[in-house]
C-alpha positions as CSV (number, residue, x, y, z in Angstrom):
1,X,75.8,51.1,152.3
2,X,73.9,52.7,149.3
3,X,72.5,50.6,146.2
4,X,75.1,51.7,143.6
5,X,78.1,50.8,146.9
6,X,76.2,47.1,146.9
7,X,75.9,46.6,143.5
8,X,79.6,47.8,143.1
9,X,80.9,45.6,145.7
10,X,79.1,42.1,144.8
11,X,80.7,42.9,140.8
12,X,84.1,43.0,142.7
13,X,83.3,39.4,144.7
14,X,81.9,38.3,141.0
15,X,85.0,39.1,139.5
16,X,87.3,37.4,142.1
17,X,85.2,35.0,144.0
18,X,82.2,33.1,143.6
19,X,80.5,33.6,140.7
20,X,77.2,31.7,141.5
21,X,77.5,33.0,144.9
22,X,77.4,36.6,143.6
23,X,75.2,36.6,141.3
24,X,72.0,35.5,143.4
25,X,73.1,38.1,146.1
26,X,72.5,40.4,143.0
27,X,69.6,38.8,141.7
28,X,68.2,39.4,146.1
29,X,68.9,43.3,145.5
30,X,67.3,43.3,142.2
31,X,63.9,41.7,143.2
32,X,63.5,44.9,145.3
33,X,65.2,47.2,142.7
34,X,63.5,46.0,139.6
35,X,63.1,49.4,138.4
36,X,66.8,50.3,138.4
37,X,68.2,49.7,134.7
38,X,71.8,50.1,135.7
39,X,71.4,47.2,138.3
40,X,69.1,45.4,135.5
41,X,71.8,45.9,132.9
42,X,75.0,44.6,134.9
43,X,72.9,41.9,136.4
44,X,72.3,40.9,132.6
45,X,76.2,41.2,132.1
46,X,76.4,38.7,134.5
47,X,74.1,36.1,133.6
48,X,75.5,36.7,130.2
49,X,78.8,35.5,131.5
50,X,77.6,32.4,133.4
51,X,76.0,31.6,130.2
52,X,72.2,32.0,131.6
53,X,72.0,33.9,127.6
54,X,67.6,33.4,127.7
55,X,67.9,35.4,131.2
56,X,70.4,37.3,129.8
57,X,68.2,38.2,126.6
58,X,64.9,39.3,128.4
59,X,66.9,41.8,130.2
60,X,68.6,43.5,127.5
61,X,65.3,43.8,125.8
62,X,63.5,45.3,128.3
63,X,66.2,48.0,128.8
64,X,66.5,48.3,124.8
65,X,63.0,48.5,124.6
66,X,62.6,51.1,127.6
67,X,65.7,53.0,127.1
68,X,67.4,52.3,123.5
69,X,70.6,51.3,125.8
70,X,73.5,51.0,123.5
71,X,75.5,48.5,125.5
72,X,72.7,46.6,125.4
73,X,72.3,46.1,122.2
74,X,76.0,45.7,121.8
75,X,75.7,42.7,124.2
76,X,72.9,40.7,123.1
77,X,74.3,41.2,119.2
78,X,77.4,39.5,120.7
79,X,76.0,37.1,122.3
80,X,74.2,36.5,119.3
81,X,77.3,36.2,117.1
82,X,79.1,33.8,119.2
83,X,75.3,31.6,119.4
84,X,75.7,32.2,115.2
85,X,72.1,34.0,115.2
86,X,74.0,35.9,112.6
87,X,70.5,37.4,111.2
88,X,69.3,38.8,114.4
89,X,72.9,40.1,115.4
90,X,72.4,41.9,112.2
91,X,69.3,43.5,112.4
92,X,70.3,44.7,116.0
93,X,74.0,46.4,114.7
94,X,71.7,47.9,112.0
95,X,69.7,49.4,114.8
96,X,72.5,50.8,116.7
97,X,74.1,52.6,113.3
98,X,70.6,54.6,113.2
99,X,71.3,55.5,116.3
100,X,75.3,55.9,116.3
101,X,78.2,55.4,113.9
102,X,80.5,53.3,115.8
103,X,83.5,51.9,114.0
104,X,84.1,48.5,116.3
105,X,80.5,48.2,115.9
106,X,80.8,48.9,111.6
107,X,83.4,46.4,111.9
108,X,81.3,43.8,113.5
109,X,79.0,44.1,110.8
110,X,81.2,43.5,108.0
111,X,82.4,40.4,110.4
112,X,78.3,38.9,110.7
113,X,78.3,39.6,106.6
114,X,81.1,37.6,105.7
115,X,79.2,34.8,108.2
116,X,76.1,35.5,106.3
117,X,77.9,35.1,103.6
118,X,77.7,38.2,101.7
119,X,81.3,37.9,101.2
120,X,81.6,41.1,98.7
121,X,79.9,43.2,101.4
122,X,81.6,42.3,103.9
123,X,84.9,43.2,101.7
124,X,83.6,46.6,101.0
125,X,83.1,47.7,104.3
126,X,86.6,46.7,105.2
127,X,88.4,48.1,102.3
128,X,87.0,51.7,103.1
129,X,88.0,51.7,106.7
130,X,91.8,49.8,105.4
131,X,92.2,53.0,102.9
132,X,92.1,55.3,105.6
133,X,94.1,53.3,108.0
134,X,95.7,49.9,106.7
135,X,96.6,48.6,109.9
136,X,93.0,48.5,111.5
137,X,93.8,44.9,112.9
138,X,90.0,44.2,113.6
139,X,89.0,45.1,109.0
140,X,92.5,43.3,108.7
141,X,90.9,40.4,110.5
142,X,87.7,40.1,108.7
143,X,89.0,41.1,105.3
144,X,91.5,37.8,105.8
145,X,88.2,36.0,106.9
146,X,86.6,36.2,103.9
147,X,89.3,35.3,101.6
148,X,89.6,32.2,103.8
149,X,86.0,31.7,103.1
150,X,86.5,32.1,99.6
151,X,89.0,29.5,99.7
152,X,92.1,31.7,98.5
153,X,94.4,30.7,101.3
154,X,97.9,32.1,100.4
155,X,95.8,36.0,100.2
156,X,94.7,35.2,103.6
157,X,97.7,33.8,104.9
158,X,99.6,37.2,103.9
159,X,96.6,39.1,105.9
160,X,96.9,36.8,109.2
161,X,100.7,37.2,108.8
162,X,100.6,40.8,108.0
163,X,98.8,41.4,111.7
164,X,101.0,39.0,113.2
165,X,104.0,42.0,112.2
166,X,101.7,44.5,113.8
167,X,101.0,42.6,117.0
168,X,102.7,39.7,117.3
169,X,100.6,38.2,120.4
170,X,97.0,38.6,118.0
171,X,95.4,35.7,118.9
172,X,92.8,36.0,116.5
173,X,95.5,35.8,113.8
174,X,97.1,33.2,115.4
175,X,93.7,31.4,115.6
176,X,92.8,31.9,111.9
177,X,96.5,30.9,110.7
178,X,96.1,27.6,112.2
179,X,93.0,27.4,110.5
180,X,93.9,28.3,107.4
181,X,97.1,26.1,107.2
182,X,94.6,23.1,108.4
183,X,92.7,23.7,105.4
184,X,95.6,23.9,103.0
185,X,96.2,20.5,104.7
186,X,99.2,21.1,106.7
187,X,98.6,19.8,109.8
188,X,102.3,20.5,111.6
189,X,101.8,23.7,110.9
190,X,97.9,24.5,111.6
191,X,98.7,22.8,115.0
192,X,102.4,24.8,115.8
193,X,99.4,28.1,115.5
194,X,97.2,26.8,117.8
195,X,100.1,26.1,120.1
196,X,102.0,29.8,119.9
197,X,98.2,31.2,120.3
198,X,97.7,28.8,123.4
199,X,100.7,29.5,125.1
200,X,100.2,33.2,125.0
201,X,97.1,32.7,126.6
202,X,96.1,29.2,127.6
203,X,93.0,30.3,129.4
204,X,91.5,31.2,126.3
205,X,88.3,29.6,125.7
206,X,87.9,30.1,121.9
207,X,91.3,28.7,121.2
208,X,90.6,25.5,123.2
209,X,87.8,25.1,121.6
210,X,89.4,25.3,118.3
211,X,92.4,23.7,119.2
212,X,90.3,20.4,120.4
213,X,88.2,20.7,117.2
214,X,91.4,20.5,115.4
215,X,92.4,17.3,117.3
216,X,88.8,15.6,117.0
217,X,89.3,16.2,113.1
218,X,92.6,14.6,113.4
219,X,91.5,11.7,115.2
220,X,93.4,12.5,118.5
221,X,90.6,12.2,120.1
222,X,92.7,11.9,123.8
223,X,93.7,15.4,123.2
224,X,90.5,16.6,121.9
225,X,88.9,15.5,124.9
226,X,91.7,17.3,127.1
227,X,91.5,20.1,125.6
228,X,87.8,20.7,125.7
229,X,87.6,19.6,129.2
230,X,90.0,22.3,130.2
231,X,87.7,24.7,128.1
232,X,85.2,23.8,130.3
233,X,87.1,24.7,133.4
234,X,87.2,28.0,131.6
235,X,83.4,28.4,131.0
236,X,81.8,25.4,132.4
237,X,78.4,25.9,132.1
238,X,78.9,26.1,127.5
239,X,76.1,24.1,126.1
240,X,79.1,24.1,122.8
241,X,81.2,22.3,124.7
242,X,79.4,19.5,125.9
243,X,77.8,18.8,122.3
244,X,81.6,19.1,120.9
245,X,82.5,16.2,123.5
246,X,78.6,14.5,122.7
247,X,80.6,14.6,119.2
248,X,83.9,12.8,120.1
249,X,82.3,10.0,122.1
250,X,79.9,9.7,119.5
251,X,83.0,9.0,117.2
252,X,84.3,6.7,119.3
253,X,81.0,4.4,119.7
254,X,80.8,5.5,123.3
255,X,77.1,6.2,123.0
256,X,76.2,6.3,126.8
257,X,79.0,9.0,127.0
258,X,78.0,10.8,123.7
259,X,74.4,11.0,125.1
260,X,75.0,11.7,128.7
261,X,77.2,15.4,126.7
262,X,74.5,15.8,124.7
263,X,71.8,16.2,127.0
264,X,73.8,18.1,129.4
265,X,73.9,20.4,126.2
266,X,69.9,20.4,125.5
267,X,69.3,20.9,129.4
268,X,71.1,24.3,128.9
269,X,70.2,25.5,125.2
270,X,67.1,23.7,124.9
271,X,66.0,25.3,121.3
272,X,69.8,24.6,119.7
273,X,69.5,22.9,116.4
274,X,72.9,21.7,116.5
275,X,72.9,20.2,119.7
276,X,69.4,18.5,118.6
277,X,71.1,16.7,115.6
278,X,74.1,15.3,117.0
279,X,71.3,13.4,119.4
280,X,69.2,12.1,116.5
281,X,72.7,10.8,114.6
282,X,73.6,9.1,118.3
283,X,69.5,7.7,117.9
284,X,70.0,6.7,114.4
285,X,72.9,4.7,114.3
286,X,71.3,2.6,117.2
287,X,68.1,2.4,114.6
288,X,66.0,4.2,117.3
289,X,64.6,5.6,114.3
290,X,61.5,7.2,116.4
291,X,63.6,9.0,119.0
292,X,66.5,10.1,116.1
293,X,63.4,11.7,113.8
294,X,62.2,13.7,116.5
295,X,65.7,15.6,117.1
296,X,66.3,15.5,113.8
297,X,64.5,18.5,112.7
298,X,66.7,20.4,114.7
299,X,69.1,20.6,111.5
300,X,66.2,23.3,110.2
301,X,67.2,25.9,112.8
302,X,71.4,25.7,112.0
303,X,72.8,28.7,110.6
304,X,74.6,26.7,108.5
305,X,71.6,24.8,106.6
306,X,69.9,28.6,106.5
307,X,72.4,30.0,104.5
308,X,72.0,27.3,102.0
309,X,68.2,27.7,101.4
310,X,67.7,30.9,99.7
311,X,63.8,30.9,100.7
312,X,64.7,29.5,104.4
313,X,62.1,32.6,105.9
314,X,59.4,32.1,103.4
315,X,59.5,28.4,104.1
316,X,59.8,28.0,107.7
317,X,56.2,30.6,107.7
318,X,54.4,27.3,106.8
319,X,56.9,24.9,108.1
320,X,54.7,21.7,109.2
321,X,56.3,20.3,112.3
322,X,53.3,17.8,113.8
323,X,54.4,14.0,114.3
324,X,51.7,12.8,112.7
325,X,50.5,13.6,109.6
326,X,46.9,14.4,107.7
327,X,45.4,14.2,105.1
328,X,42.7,16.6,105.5
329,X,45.2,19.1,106.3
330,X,45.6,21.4,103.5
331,X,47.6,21.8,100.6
332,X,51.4,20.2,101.0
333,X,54.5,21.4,99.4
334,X,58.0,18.9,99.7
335,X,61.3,21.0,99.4
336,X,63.9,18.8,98.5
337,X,67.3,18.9,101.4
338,X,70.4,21.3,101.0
339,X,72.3,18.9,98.1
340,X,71.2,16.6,95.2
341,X,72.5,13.6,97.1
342,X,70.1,14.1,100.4
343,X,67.3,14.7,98.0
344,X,68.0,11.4,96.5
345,X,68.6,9.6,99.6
346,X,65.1,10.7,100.9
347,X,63.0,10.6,97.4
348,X,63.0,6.8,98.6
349,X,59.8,8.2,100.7
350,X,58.2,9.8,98.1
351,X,56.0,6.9,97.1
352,X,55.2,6.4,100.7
353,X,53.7,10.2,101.0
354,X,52.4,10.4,97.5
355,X,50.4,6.8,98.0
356,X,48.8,8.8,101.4
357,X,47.8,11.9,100.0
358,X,46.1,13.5,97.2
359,X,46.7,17.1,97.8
360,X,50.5,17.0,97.7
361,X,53.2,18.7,95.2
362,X,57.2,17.8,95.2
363,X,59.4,20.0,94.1
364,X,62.7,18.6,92.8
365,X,66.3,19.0,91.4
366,X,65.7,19.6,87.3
367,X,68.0,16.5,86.6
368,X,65.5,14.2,88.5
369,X,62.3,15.7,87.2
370,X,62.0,12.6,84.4
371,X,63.5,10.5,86.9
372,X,60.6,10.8,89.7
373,X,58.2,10.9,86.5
374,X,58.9,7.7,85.2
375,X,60.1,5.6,88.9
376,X,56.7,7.1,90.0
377,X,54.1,7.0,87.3
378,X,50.6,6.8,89.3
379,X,52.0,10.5,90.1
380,X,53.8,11.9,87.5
381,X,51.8,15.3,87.6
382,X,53.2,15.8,91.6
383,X,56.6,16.9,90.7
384,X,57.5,20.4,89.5
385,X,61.3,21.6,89.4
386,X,62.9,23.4,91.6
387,X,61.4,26.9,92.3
388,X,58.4,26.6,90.5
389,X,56.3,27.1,93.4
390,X,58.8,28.9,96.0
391,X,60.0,31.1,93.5
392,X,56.7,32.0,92.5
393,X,54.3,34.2,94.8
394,X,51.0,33.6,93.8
395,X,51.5,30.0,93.1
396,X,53.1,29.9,97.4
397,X,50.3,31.5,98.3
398,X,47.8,28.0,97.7
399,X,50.5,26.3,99.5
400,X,49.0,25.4,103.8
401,X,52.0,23.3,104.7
402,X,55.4,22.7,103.9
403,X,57.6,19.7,104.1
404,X,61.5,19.2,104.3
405,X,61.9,15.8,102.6
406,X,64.7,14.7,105.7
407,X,61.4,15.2,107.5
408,X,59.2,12.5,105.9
409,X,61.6,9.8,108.0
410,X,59.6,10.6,111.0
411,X,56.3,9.3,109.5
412,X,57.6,7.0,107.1
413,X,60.6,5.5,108.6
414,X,59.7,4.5,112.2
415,X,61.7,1.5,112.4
416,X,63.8,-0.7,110.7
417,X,60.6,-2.7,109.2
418,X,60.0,0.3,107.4
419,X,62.9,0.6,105.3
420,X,62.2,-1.2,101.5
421,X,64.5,-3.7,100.5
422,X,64.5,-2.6,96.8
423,X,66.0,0.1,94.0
424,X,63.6,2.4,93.9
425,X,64.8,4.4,90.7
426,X,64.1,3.2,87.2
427,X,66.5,4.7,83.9
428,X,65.6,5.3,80.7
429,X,66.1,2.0,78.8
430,X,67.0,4.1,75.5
431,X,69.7,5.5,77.3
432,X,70.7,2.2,78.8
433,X,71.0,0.4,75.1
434,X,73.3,3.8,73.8
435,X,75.7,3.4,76.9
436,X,76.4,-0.1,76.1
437,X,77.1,0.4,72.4
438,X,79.6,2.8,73.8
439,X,80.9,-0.2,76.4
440,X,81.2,-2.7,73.4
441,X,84.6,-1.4,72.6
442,X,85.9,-1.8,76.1
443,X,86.7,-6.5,76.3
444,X,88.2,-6.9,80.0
445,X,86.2,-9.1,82.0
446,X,85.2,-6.4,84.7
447,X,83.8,-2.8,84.6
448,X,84.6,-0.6,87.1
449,X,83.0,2.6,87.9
450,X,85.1,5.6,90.6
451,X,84.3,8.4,91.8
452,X,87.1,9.6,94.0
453,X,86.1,13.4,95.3
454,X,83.5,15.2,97.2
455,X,82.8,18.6,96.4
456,X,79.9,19.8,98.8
457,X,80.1,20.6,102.1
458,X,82.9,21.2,104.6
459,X,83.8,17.9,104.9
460,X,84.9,17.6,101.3
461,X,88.6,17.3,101.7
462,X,87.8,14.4,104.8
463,X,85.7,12.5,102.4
464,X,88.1,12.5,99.1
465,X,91.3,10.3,98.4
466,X,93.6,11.0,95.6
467,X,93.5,8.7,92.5
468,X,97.7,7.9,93.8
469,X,95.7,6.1,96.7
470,X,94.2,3.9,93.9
471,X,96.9,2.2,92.9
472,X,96.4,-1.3,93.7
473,X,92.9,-1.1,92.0
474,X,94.3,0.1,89.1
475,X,96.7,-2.6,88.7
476,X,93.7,-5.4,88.2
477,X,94.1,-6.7,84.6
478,X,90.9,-7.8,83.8
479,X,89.5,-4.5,84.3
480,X,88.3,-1.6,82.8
481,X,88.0,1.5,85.1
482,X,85.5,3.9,83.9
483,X,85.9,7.9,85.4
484,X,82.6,9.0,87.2
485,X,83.9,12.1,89.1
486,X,82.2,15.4,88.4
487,X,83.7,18.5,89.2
488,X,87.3,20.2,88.1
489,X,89.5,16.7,87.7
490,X,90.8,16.4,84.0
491,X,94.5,17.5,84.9
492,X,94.9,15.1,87.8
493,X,93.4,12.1,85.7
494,X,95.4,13.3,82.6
495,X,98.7,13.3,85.2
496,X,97.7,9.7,86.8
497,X,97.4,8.1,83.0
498,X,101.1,9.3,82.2
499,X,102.2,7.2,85.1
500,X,99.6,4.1,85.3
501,X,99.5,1.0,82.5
502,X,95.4,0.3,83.2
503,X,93.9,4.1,82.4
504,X,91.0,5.6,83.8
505,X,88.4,5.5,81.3
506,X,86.0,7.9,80.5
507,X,83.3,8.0,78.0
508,X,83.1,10.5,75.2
509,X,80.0,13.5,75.3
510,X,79.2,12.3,78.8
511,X,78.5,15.2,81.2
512,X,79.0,14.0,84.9
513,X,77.7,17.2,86.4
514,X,73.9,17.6,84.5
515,X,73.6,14.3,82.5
516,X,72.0,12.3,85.2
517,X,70.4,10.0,82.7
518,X,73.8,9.2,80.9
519,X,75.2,8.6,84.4
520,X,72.6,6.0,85.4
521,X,72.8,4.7,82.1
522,X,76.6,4.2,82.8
523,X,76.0,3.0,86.6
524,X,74.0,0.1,85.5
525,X,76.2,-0.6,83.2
526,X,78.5,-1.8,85.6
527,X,80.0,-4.9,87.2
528,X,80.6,-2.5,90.8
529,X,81.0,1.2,91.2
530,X,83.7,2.6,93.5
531,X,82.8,6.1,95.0
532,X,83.5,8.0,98.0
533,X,80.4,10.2,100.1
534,X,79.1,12.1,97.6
535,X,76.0,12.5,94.6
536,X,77.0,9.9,92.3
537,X,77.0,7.4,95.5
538,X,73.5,8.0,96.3
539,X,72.3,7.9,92.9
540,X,74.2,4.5,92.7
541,X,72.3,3.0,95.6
542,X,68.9,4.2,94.1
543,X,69.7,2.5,91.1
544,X,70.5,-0.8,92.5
545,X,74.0,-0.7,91.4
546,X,75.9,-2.4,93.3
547,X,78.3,0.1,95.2
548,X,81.5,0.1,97.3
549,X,81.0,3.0,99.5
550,X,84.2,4.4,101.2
551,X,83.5,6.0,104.5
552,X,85.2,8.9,105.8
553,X,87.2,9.4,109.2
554,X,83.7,9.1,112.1
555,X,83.7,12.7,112.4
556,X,82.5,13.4,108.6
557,X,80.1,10.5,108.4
558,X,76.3,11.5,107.6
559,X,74.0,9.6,109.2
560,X,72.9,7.0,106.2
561,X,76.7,6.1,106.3
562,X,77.1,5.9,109.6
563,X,76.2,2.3,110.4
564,X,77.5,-0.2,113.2
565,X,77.7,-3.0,110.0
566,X,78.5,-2.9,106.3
567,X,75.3,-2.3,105.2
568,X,73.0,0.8,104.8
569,X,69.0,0.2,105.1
570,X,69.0,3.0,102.6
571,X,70.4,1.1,99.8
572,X,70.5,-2.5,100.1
573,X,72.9,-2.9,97.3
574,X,75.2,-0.6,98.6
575,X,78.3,-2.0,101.0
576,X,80.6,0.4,103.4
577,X,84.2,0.3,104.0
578,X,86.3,2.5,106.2
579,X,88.3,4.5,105.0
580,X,91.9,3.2,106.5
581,X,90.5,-0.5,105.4
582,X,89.8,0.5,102.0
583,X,93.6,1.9,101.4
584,X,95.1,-0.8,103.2
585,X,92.9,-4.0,102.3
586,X,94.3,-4.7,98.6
587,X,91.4,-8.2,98.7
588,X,88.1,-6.5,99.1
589,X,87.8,-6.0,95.6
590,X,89.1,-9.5,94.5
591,X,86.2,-10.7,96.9
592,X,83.7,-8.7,95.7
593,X,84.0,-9.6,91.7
594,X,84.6,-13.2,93.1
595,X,88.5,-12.7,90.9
């Protein structure tokens, strides 16, 4: 039997038998054949398939570096789209349109856009290729991506819906109706979707995977677990998968499960960011603070925390990774963390660092510049705003080492010994003495602070309750309730005073976005604040104000939250409820005011 009769026969037993099996009969033929690029290119197909992607890669390479092969580079770009190494599947689709103009692969591009999100891109390409044929399904499909992304639902509903008319079986359509109808909060039909999609093909492993995601996030955890357990039948050697159930068992305080997924995940994808930060949260929340700061700098390599640092490239150049750190180093640089609340949470190690080194520069959020200035005085001169130094060239350039500030915990927070048991934040007193000539109007016995939304990350709409849900607060006499919420809210606090005797209060000229000195002003002002996850909270427990912190559903809980008591070392005066309690537990306040 001649090589290509071999090769062609063991891709036949691969296909219908077993896979393992085949695969190292190929692998035999190719130690002998190692010059042969067609038997090195389907032997990468394969290992591509059984998920063996770094074999996989090193393969493709060589025959893109020796040969420019096409399919090649259409492979590895794929494998790095569904890995979300959106950059590098970029740059390699950018190589192949040099080469070639190929429309699937044009239409893959305008697909890794809208994940990089260059959403108007991404919605240029597509609107060419849709005025020359509007019922492209795959510029259709992207085209309804990105106006899910950019959060108008109904527009992308009419897309998904529209390709539904054109090919009623689309599961991708399917898929991204379900998704979409999730997000708009309606849950019947986001899962009746996933169900038409699953029972035209129920071997589909991106749709149990999305289906069980949808479950976890509903707390139907029995069915998430199913259903990603029969997506492992499908592809059972997915590092995803594991981590995803690492994730559920993790919600449900089975930590010897959650770990025993999780390093089944790292064993095959030992470099995935994701998969390390799901094992420092399981770390954390048992207070193995050593173990949970090692994994935790995994969140640096997620897609999803690139795309929020504009200078991710120019930082990670000088990213300092070492477990110990020195003095005699260099020159360091601390970048605050994605949103104004992490920066808060971990500022609470800036005096730590700045007490240890001379040759050290933080730069921060504008609103907390005089904040840091006058909590830290000794160093006042260390903190710059935000982009003074990574924005500026020459000024980067005296920079040796760079810091994330989540990335201080590992030196600064080993154990629980470590954490302080004070506020850490001082207000303007000036500030403080204006607010409560404002107060002196307000005579209940009580002052109430709420903050109701979150605005900032995916899990916003998990995190948030509706001021309705506040009802039994609200009807507390002896209290005046004071409106803390930033963001878009006037009509639905305007709406809940026509209907509600006790009125949400909220003080005249205050700006709850920018004004962080008003707001702390108003925080200490207070007998308790009420707030959900979000910036407010965090500025609230570094304050010292006393807080009422209302947890999410497990799945959206950060890890400062996520606690196996009430109490956060983070901020000693803040206290955690569930969710569920909170709504359904009308004495926790009473108890807490001591009414």
């Amino acid at each position: 039997m001649n090589l290509i009769s071999q090769i062609n026969d063991i891709l036949k037993k691969f296909e219908t038998g077993d896979k393992l099996k085949s695969y190292k009969e190929l692998q035999k033929i190719f130690k002998k054949n190692k010059d042969n690029n067609l038997l090195r290119y389907n032997l990468a197909v394969i290992q591509q398939s059984l998920n063996m992607n770094e074999e996989a890669r090193i393969n493709y390479n060589y025959l893109i570096k020796n040969e420019k092969n096409l399919k090649a580079m259409i492979n590895l770009y794929n494998m790095d789209i569904t890995e979300a190494n959106y950059y590098e599947a970029f740059n390699t689709i950018e190589s192949i349109l040099k080469i070639k103009t190929i429309e699937n692969v044009i239409k893959d591009k305008a697909f890794v856009l809208y994940k990089l999100n260059r959403i108007e891109e991404a919605k240029k390409i597509c609107i060419f290729y849709l005025n020359k044929n509007n019922e492209n399904l795959g510029f259709l499909t992207v085209i309804g991506q990105c106006l899910f992304h950019e959060r108008k639902y109904d527009e992308a509903i009419i897309i998904f819906e529209k390709i539904l008319q054109i090919d009623s079986k689309n599961l991708s359509a399917l898929n991204s109706l379900a998704r979409t109808h999730n997000e708009k909060n309606d849950k019947l039909k986001a899962e009746e979707y996933y169900l038409k999609a699953l029972k035209i093909d129920g071997s589909s492993f991106y749709l149990l995977n999305n289906i069980a995601g949808f479950y976890r996030e509903n707390s139907s955890y029995d069915k998430a677990i199913d259903y990603y357990k029969q997506a492992l039948s499908v592809n059972p050697n997915n590092a995803y998968i594991y981590n995803n159930l690492a994730k559920i068992y993790f919600d449900l305080n089975n930590h010897e499960k959650a770990m025993e997924n999780s390093f089944k995940a790292l064993k095959m994808k030992k470099s995935d960011g994701d998969i390390q930060k799901t094992i420092a949260f399981i770390y954390l929340k048992d207070h193995d603070f050593e173990n949970g700061w090692n994994y935790y700098d995994g969140r640096l390599d997620i897609e999803d925390f690139k795309e929020k640092n504009n200078f991710i490239k120019k930082l990670n150049k000088k990213l300092y990774r070492s477990r110990s750190l020195n003095n005699q180093k260099g020159k360091f640089l601390i970048v605050r963390e994605q949103g104004v609340g992490d920066e808060i949470l971990y500022s609470s190690m800036y005096e730590d660092v700045l007490s240890d080194f001379d040759n050290i520069i933080i730069e921060c959020d504008p609103r907390l510049l005089n904040f840091y200035k006058r909590s830290f005085p000794k160093y006042r001169t260390k903190f710059v705003s935000l982009g003074t130094i990574t924005n500026d060239d020459e000024e980067f350039k005296k920079i040796d080492y760079i810091i994330y500030a989540g990335s201080l915990g590992r030196y600064y927070r080993k154990n629980i010994k470590d954490f302080k048991n004070n506020s850490f934040l001082k207000l303007y007193e000036k500030k403080l003495e204006e607010m409560n000539r404002k107060l002196s109007i307000y005579k209940k016995k009580y002052k109430i602070g709420l903050s109701w939304k979150s605005f900032s990350d995916k899990f916003a709409t998990d995190k948030s309750l509706n001021l309705k849900d506040l009802n039994k607060m609200f009807s507390l006499n002896n209290c005046d309730i004071f409106n803390l919420q930033y963001g878009d809210v006037e009509d639905e606090i305007n709406s809940f005073n026509n209907t509600t005797k006790n009125k949400l209060l909220s003080i005249e000229g205050l700006d709850l976005i920018n004004d962080f000195e008003g707001i702390a002003s108003l925080l200490k002002s207070l007998d308790v604040f009420i707030s959900v996850s979000n910036s407010t909270a965090h500025l609230a427990g570094a304050l010292g104000v006393k807080t009422i912190l209302i947890k999410p559903e497990n799945f959206a809980v950060f890890h400062y939250w996520n606690q196996k008591t009430d109490n956060t070392p983070w901020y000693p005066s803040v206290r955690l409820i569930d969710k569920k309690i909170f709504l359904n537990d009308s004495k926790f306040l009473k108890n807490i005011l001591g009414i």
